[in-house]
Every structure is written in structure tokens, then in C-alpha cells.
N, C-alpha and C positions, 0 to 999 in steps of 0.2 A: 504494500500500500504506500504512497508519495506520503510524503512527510505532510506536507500542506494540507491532505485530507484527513488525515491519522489525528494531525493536531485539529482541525475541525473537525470531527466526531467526539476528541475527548472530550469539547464542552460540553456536547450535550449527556452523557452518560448520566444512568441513574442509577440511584439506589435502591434494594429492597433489603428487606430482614424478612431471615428463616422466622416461622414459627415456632419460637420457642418460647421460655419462661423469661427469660433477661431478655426479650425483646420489648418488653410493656417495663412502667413504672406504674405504684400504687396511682389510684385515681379515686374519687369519692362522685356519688350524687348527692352528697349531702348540698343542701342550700345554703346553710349557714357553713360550713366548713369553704364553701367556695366566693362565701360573700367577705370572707374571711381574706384569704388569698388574695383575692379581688381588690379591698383595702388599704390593706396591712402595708404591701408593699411604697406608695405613694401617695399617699393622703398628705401628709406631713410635707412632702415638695410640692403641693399644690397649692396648700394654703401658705406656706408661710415663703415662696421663693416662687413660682411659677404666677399665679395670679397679680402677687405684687407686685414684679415688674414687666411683667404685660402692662399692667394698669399706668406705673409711671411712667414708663420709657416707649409706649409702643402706641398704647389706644385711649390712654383716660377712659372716660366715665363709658365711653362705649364698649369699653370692654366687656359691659355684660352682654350685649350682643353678640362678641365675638365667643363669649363664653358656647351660647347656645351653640353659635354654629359652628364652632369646634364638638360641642357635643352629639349635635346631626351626624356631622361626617362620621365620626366617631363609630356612631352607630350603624351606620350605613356600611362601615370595613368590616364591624364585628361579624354582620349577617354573613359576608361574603368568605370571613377566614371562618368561620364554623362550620361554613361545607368543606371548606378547604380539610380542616381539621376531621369532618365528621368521614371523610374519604378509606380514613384509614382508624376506625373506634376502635382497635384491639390496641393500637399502640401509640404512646404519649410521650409526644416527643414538641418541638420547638417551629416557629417559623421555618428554620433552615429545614430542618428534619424533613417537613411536609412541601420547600419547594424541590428540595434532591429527588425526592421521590415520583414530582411529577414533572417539576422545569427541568432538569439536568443539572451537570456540575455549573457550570460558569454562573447559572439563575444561584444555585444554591449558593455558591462562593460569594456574591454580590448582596444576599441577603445576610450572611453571617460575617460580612468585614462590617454592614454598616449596624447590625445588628451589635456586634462589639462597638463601634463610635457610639449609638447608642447608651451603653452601658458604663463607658470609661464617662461621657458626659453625663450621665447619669451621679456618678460616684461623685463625681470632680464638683457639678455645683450644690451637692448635698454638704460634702466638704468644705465649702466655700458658704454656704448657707450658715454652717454652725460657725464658723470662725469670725463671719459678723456679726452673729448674733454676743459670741462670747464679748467681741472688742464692745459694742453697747452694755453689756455687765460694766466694762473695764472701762468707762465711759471714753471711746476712741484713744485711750494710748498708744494702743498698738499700730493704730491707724498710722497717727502722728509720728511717730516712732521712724517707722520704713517709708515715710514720707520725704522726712529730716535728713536717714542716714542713706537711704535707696532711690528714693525719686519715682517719677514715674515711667511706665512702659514706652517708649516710644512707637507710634504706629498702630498702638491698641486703644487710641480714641481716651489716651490718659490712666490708663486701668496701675490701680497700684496693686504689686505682689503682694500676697497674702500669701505668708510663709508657715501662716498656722493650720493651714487647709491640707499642706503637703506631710506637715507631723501628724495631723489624724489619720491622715491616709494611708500611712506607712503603720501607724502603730494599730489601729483594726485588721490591716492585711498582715499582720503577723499572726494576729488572733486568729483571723480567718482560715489562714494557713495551715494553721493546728485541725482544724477540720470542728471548731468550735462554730455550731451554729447558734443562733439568736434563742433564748429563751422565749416560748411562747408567752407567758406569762407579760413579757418586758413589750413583746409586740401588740398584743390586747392592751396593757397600761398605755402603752402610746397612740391609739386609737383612742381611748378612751377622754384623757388628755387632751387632744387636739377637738374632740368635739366641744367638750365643757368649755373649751377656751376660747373658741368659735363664737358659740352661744353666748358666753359670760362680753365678751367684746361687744358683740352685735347688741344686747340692750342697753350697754355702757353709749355705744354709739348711737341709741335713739335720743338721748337726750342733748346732743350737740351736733347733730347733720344741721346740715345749711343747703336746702335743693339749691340757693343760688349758683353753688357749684355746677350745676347741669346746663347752667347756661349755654356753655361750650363743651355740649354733650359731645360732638363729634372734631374733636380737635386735628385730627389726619382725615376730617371724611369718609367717604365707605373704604377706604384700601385701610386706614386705619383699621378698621374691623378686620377685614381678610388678616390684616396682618399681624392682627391681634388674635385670629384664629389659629394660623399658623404658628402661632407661641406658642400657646396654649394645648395643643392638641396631644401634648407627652403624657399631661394629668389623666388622659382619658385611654392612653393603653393598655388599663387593666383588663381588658376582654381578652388580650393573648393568654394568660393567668390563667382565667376560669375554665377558656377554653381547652387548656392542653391539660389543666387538671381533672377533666370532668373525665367519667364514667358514661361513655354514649350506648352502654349494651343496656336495653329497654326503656328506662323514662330517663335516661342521663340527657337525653336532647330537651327535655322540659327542664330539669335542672338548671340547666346551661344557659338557657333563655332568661329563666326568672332570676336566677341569678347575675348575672348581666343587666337586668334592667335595674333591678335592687341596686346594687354598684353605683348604675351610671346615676339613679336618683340619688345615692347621699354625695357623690362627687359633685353634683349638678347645684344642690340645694347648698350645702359649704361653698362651694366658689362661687356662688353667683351671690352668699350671705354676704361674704370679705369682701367683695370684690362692688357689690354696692356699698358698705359700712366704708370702706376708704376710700370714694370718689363723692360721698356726700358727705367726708368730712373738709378738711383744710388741706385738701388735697394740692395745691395751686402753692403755697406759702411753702410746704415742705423742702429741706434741701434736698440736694440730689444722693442719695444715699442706699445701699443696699442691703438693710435693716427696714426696709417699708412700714410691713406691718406694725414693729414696736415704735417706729419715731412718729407716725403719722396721731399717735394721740398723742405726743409729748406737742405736736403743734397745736392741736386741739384742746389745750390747757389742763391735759391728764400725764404730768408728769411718772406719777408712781407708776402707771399702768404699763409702759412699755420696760422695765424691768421684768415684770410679772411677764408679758409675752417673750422678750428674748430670752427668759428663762424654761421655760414650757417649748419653744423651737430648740434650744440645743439638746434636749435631754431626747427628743420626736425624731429630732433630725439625724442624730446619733443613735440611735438604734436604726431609722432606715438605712443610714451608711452603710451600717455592719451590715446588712441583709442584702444591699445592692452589692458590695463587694463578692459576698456568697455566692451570688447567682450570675452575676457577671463571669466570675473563674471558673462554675462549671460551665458554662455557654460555651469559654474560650479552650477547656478541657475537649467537650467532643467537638471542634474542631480540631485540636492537636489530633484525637483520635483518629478522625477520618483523612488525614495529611495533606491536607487544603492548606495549614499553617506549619510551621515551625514540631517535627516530632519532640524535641527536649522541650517542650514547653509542659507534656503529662510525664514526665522522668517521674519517677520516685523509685525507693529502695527495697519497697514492700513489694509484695505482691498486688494489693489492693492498688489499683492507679487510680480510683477514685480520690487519694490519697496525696497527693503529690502536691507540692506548696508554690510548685510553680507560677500556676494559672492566675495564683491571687495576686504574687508577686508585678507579674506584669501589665494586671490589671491598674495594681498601684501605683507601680511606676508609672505610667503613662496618665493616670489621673492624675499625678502631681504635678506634672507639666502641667496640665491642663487648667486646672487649680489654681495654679500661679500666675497665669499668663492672661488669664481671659477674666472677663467680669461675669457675674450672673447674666444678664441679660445675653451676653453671646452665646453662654453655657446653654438656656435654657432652650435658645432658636437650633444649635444645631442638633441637641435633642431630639427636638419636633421634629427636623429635616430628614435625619436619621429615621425615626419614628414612621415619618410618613412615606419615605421612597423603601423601606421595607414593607409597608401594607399597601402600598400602590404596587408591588410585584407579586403579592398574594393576591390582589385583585385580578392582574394581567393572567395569572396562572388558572384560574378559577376557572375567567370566564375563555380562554384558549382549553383547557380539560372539557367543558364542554362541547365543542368543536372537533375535539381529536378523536380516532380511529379510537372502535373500543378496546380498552387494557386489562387484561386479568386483576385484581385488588390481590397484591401477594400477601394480604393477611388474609383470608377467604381460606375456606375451607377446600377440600379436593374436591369433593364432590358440587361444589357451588362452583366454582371452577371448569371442570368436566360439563356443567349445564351450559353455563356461556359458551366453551368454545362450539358446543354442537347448536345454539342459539346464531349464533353470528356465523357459521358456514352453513346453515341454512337460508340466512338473511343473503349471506354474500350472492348465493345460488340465486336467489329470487331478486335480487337488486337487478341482477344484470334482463331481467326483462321486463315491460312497463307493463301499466294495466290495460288491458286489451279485452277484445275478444274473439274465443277461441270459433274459426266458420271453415265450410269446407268447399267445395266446387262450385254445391248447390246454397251456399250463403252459412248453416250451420248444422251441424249434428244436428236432426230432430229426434233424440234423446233426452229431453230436457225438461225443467222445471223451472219456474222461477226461482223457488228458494233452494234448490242446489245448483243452479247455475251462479248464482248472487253468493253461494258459499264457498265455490271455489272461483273466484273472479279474479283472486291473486294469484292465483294456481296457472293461467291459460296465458301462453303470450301471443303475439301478433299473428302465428301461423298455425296456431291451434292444437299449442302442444304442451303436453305438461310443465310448468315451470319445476316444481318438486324434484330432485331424483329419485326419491323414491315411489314418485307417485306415478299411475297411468292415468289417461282421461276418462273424465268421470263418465259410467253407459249407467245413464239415466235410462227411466222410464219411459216406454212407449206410448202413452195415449195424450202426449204432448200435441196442442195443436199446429199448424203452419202459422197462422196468426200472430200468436201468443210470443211462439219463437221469436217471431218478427218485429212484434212489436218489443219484446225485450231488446233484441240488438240493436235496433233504432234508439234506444233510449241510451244505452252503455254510450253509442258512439256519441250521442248529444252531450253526455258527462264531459267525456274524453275530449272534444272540442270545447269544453267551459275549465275545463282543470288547463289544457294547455295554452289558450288566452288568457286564465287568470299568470301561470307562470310566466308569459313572455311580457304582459303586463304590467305587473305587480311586484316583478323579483321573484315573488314563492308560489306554490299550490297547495291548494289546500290539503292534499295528501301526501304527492311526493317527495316534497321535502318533511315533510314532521315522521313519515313514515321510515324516509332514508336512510342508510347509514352512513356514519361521514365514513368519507377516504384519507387519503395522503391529501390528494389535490383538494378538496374540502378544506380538509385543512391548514391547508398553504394559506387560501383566498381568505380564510375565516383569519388567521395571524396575521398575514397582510393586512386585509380592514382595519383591525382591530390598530396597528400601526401606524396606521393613516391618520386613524382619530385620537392620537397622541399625538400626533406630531400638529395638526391644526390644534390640536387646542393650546398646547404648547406655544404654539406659533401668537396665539389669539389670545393667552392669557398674556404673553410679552405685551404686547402691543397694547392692553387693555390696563396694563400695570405700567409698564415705563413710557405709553408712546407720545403723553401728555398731547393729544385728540387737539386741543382745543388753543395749540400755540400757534399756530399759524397756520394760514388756510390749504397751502401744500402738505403740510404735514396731515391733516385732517384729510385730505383724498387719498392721500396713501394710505393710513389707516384704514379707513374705510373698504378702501379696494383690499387690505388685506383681511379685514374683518368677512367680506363678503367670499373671497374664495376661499376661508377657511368653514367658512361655514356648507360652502355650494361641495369642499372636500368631506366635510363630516357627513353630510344626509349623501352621499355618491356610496361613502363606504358603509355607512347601515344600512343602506338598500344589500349592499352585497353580501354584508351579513347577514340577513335576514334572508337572504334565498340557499344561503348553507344549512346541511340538515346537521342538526346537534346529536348528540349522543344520549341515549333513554335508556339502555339496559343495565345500568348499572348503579341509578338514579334509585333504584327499591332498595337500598341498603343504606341509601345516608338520609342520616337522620333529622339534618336542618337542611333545608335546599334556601338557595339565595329568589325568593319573590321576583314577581314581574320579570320573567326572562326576557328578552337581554338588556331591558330597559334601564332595569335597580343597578348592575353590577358596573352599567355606563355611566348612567350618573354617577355612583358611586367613582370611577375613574377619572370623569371631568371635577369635579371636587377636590380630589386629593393633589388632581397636575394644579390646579389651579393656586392650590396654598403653597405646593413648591415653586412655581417660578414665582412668587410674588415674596415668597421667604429666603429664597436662594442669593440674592442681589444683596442680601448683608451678611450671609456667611459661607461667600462662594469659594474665598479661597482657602481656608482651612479645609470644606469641603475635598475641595480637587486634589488638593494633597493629599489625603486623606485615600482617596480615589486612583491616585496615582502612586501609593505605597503598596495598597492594594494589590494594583495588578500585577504590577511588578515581583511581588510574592507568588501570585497565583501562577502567573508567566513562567518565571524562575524556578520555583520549588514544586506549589503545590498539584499542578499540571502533572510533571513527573511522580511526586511521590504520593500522591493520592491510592486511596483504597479501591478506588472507581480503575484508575490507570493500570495499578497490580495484578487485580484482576482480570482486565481487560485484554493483557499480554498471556495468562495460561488458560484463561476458560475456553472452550467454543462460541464461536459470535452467534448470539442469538435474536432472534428478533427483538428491534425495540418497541414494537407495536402489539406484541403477544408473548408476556411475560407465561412459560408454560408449567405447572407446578413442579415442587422439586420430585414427584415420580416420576415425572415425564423429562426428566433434563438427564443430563448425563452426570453420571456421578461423579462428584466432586469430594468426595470425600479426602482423597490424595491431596489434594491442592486446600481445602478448610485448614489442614496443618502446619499451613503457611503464612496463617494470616496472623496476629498476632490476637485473636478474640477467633475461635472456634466457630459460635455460634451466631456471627454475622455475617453475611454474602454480601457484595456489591457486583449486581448480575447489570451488564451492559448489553 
């Protein structure tokens, strides 16, 4: 095989896992154990860092607006990664997990480098949350301190180092390290804590709001919003949480649901409490500070109170740390595992690799750069940005799976298994002829009946011959009349003339395509589309965000003119998607399906482009680097020493479009004692 093609196949390679016992992690339907998870993890950077500098630095008093419609979106990705997630209920694994499985290596690589940017920014403005909180105890020493002796960052828009961000960061990821997880107890106390303090704030602030503050409700106008939405939208990733902890075998998909709404209503009700209580306070007077919550009632003439909060943030904020550093280092663990990344990064000496201090290590390190260098408000955009171009490619996945040739589920049973393949080489067989009807010299068999002629109607192709292989043509009864006959054929062919006018028409028919199954070429034209309308709206959120319409009158016709063949390109490629047939046999086993096909998962898509390019333009360049360290790993190492690639070089090639059970494959037993984990396969 050319090099050129070799390395273009490796992207796409996927993954499955044997059915075995260490293929699943524990999973619960409990509602409260998942409203728990749900939580626990980010409430605490919501209220006291995510909302309040959305609020100062982004959108003001509009940011309850942006609150909702970061929490729309929100909701709208959840629907979409729950199918995504429900694809595969026996086993509970991560974003990355469920796009290897169905995008390929390069989709999966792209979701777990930014999935880790996620995570280190996650740590980084937790760390950075409590270290201002602490200097407001210490009333700004420390500030003053590395102001006097450090100065400021140049090029970071004045951001002073915070060097006490990068000592917490270091001294939990040693804890971490130890394999010391978060006491339940200490995570419910900080739940707990953070609501009282909510609450207790929020009637403090009834008796000193000033609506005058709203005057200048919209201080950026509507991009302020978006752009407050785009902030904002990290606080609302708890649905990956519940979802990959849920239990989807019998009412685990009602769990999942109600839990997830429960979530999104107390995240929704706390941030949009705070997040009014400090735009109807003396929001306008305050300095510029990144301590919001506790200084905005010290302007407010409530000195004592912002102790009392920056006291209750650091103790909230510090237990989420430890919890986000936890989960970050295993993240970055089964990537070492699967050799996408760096293999010493899961070293350890034991036996157990779950065990290994590595992962936490370099989670830390790299949050303390981050920590140090950047302010909250950069922290929290590229967050979101993270956040959101990893659930914009679970969206893309979602709705390309429904379009693709049908795939075996390798968690499925053999026998559920064995039913599809004889399902879909039946279908294959009867695709290849249209619905017709079956006549002979004299116009047709006078054999017939109406209602077994109408029962095998899929059965008969154009020259009047069984579609079936198993089947002969049906020898009806004889006291069929000549008429009857006749008038039934005249009728089949009236259909047949309204089914292929509505197709050449319409785009679709009303049979053919819903009944169809997709192909290769299907699903060529279905990825294509689907591309098309990323790239116009891409095109058309630019131009709607920076093309300032309204500066002069050339600029406003070009606009326009791009506004309008972006739009004449998105309805060209939903026509054509719509006349692709999607994928239904394997629809009766997932337990959440994404509403209004393909409507919800498009919307859903024009949403999520539209917060990234309008977010991207303040943290593009870290992004790119970011991006460009990436591939350059991927490129370099994990290309080569991937578990996808390993295997790829001793198994036989087998179809990527009909994954065949492990009875049916060749035995690999010889080659499993090569992997360094027995019980996993990476089948390409």
C-alpha cells in the first residue's frame, strides 16, 4: 500500500472493545446519585468565577440573557451526545471513547487534545479563583506584592502573575497523585455551602438593588449576549457527567433525562440568582477586579459580607480543584493508554497502571503555566471554546452515524448480531430493485388478488421476477378477474408516476428514501452536505460578528451578497440531505434518539458554530497553539504508536463498514498477547 494512502486510512481507524467484564465501568440509574455527579463537579466555578466575569468583563446586566441561551444550547448538545452515548449502553466510557468508536482516530485525537485544554483550563482558573479569593482575606497584599516586585505580563492585556495559583496546583496534584480521591462527604459540604450562600447573598441583595443599573441593560448589544453565551456555556457541561455515568439497560434513558433537567434547573436558577443580584447592585462603581462576587457588596456598603463570600469560595473552590485535577489525569491516562499521547505519561511501578502519578503530574504542570499567565476571564473563554468545538464534533458524529452504511454495535450480542447481518443482505438484495410491477406478455399473471398482490409489491421488480432469493413468484388464485387485474396495475403505475415526480421534485419520496439503505455514496453526499453547512454558517457567523454591516455602504453589499449565498448554500445542501436515506435498523436499541430529525441536530450545529466564531477572535491564539502542538504529536508519535496503528499492521483488514462478531473473525488470540491489556481489541 503507498505511504500516502496507509497514512490516510490510519485517520480514520476505529475502535471497539471485546465483551468482556473490564470493558464497562460501574454506572447507576439512580437520580439522585447522578444529580449528584451532575453538580458536584462545577457549581462552585459557576457561581463564584464563570458568571462573574461574564457579567463584568463580557455582557453586564445582559448576561442573564446570555445565561438562558447558553443554557438552550446546552440543552440542545445534551439531546444529541445521549444518542451519541446511548449507541453503545453496555459500556461507559468519555466523549473521546464514543467518537473513536464511531469518527475514527484523527475525530477521536481532536476530541481528547481539546478535551484535555478543557480540563488543564478547567484546573488553572479554579486555581486562580481561590488564590483571589484568598489575597481578598489578605486584603490585596499579595496582589501589591508581585505588582511592586514583578510587574505586569506584557501582551496579556496587563494580567499580573498569580504565583499562589501554581502552589495549589502543585500541592493537590501530589495528593492527587497518591490516588487520594475527594471525600464524599467534603463534596456534598460544598454543595451545600455554595447554595446557603447563594440564597443568604441574594436577600442581602434585595434590600440594596438599584434597577437604575439596567438602564444600560445591553452595554455590547446583542453580540454582547452571544458573547456572553459563549462564556458561559463551561457551567453547563454537566450533561457529559450524567450521561456517561448513567445505567441505559431498561429505564436508565428516563434517568438520564430527568436527571439532566434537574441539573440544568439548579445551575439555571443559581446563575441567573448571582448573576441578577450583581448587575442590580453597584455594578458600574466597582473596580476592575477578579474577586467579583465578594467586592461587588463591599461597593454596595456591605463591607463585612465579602469576607464571609471569599471565605465560603476558597474552601468550594478547593475541593473542586482536587476533583478536577482527578478527573483530568485519568482523561489524560486512557489517552496515554490508547498511544495517541506520550506512553510514559501511565508509567508506574505496580502492576495496577491505574496507579501511576504521572497523569496528575502533567496535568499540573501545564495548569500552572496557565495559572500564571492568563486572567480569569481568558481562563474561562477558552474553557467554553474547548467545551464547545468538543460537543460540536459529537454533534457532527451523531448526525453523519445516521447517514452511514449500517454497522454491527460491537457491544451486541451474537445473536443480535447474526439478525442484522441476515436483515441488511436481505435489504441489500431488494435495494437493488425499485417498486414495480410484476406483468407478463399479456400485461400480468392472472393469478392474483388484490391483497396478495399489495403483499408482495416489494417482492416483484420491473420484469416480473422475484426480488427475494429465496422467494418464487407468488401463483395466486384463479378466479381473479381480467378487470380487477387491470385495474390494480393501472393504479400501482399511477403511484409509481407520483413517488417518482415527488422524488425528482422534492429531493425525496415518500418511500424510497425512508425505506432505503444508505450506501458508501449516501454517505459521501450526506458528509458533504453536512460540510457545506458548516462552512456557510461559519462563513455567515464571520461576517455577522466582525463584518460591522452598517460602516459603509460597500461594505454593507458585500455583506449582504455574502449573507445571501450563504444562505442560497445552506437550503442547496438540506435539500440534498434530505433526499439521502438515513439509517433505521439499529435505531431499536438506543434508548434516547435526538427529536425532529435532521432539523434539532442542525440547529443544534448552527448554535454551537455560531458561539465559536464569535468566541474564537479573543482566544485564537492560544487556541492555535494549542492546535498546532496537537498535531504535531498526533503526526509525530501518536499516528505511529497508536493501538489502532499496532493492530492495524498484524490483524487481517477487515471491513470498516461491517464490524463481524468475534466468532466470525479470525482468531486473534496469538496477536491479544501482544497488546499490552488482553482484553481490548482495536479492530480496523
Amino acid at each position: 500500500m503507498r505511504p500516502g494512502k496507509a497514512c490516510w486510512r490510519s485517520l480514520f481507524r476505529r475502535k471497539t472493545y471485546r465483551m468482556t467484564s473490564s470493558a464497562t465501568s460501574p454506572s447507576t440509574t439512580s437520580i439522585v446519585d447522578l444529580c449528584y455527579h451532575g453538580v458536584c463537579p462545577g457549581l462552585a466555578a459557576a457561581v463564584f468565577v464563570v458568571i462573574c466575569q461574564a457579567e463584568i468583563d463580557v455582557a453586564g446586566p445582559s448576561v442573564i440573557l446570555a445565561t438562558l441561551l447558553a443554557a438552550t444550547v446546552a440543552a440542545c448538545t445534551s439531546v444529541c451526545y445521549a444518542e451519541l452515548r446511548c449507541r453503545w449502553p453496555l459500556f461507559t466510557g468519555a466523549a473521546y471513547d464514543y467518537a473513536y468508536f464511531s469518527g475514527g482516530e484523527a475525530v477521536a485525537f481532536l476530541v481528547a487534545w481539546f478535551t484535555l485544554l478543557q480540563h488543564v483550563c478547567s484546573v488553572s482558573l479554579l486555581a486562580r479563583g481561590v488564590s483571589v479569593n484568598v489575597d481578598v482575606l489578605l486584603n490585596y497584599r499579595m496582589f501589591n506584592l508581585t505588582l511592586d516586585n514583578v510587574g505586569q505580563i506584557p501582551y496579556l492585556d496587563g494580567t499580573v502573575p498569580v504565583f499562589l495559583a501554581g502552589f495549589l496546583v502543585l500541592a493537590l496534584t501530589t495528593i492527587a497523585s497518591l490516588g487520594i480521591a475527594t471525600p464524599r462527604y467534603l463534596s456534598l459540604s460544598a454543595i451545600v455551602c455554595t447554595l446557603m450562600l447563594t440564597l443568604s447573598a441574594g436577600v442581602v441583595a434585595l434590600f440594596h438593588i438599584d434597577f437604575t443599573n439596567w438602564t444600560d441593560f445591553f452595554p455590547s448589544k446583542f453580540d454582547g449576549v452571544i458573547h456572553g453565551a459563549g462564556t458561559v456555556y463551561c457551567a453547563f457541561t454537566f450533561f457529559e457527567i450524567i450521561a456517561n455515568r448513567s445505567d441505559l439497560i431498561g429505564r436508565g434513558g428516563r434517568s438520564t433525562v430527568l436527571s439532566t433537567l434537574l441539573t440544568s434547573l439548579v445551575y439555571l436558577v443559581v446563575m441567573l440568582g448571582v448573576g441578577g443580584a450583581l448587575s442590580l447592585l453597584d455594578l458600574q462603581r466597582m473596580p476592575r477586579t477578579e474577586a467579583t462576587y465578594a467586592e461587588i457588596y463591599d461597593c454596595a456598603g456591605l463591607p463585612w459580607t465579602r469576607y464571609f463570600i471569599a471565605f465560603v469560595a476558597v474552601i468550594t473552590l478547593l475541593i473542586s480543584l482536587w476533583e478536577s485535577i482527578l478527573y483530568g489525569s485519568s482523561r489524560l491516562q486512557m489517552f496515554s493508554k490508547d498511544g495517541l499521547v506520550f506512553a510514559w505519561i501511565h508509567w508506574t511501578k505496580s502492576e495496577d497502571e491505574s496507579s501511576s502519578p504521572v497523569p496528575a503530574f502533567v496535568i499540573g504542570i501545564i495548569s500552572v503555566i496557565l495559572s500564571t499567565i492568563f486572567n480569569l476571564t481568558d481562563l474561562v473563554q477558552m474553557t467554553s471554546f474547548a467545551s464547545l468545538l468538543v460537543y460540536l464534533i459529537c454533534v457532527l458524529v451523531v448526525i453523519i452515524l445516521r447517514y452511514s452504511t449500517p454497522k454491527l454495535n460491537p457491544m451486541s450480542s451474537s445473536s443480535d448480531n447474526a439478525k442484522k447481518r441476515e436483515r441488511r443482505k436481505r435489504s441489500s438484495v431488494g435495494s437493488q430493485s425499485c417498486f414495480s410491477y410484476g406483468s407478463t406478455s399479456n400485461g400480468i399473471s392472472r393469478s392474483g388478488t388484490h391483497s396478495s398482490l399489495a403483499h408482495d409489491e416489494s417482492m416483484i421488480d420491473l420484469n416480473g421476477h422475484s426480488a427475494h432469493p429465496d422467494s418464487s413468484p407468488p401463483q395466486l388464485e384463479d378466479h381473479s378477474s381480467d378487470s380487477e387485474i387491470d385495474d390494480i396495475v393501472e393504479e400501482y403505475r399511477h403511484q409509481a408516476k407520483i413517488r417518482a415526480l415527488t422524488s425528482c421534485v422534492m429531493g425525496f419520496s415518500s418511500g424510497s428514501v425512508s425505506d432505503a439503505i444508505p450506501s458508501d455514496t449516501s454517505q459521501r453526499r450526506a458528509t458533504a452536505s453536512l460540510m457545506c453547512i458548516a462552512v456557510a454558517v461559519v462563513i455567515m457567523s464571520t461576517v455577522l460578528s466582525y463584518g460591522e454591516i452598517a460602516s459603509s455602504k460597500t461594505k454593507m453589499v458585500f455583506c449582504l451578497a455574502v449573507l445571501a449565498l450563504g444562505v442560497l448554500l445552506i437550503v442547496m445542501s438540506i435539500l440534498t440531505l434530505l433526499r439521502q436515506p438515513s439509517s433505521q435498523e439499529d435505531l431499536s436499541e438506543v434508548a434516547i434518539l435526538t427529536p425532529c430529525w435532521p432539523w434539532f441536530p442542525l440547529i443544534t450545529l448552527v448554535l454551537l458554530l455560531h458561539l465559536i466564531i464569535n468566541l474564537i477572535s479573543y482566544i485564537w491564539l492560544p487556541a492555535l497553539l494549542w492546535f498546532v502542538i496537537g498535531a504535531g504529536i498526533y503526526l509525530g508519535y501518536g499516528m505511529r504508536h497508536s493501538r489502532g496503528g499496532y493492530l492495524y499492521n498484524i490483524l487481517p483488514t477487515e471491513s470498516q463498514d461491517l464490524l463481524p462478531d468475534s466468532a466470525d473473525r479470525l482468531d486473534t488470540s496469538s496477536q491479544s498477547s501482544l497488546l499490552p491489556d488482553g482484553d481490548v481489541s482495536l479492530i480496523t
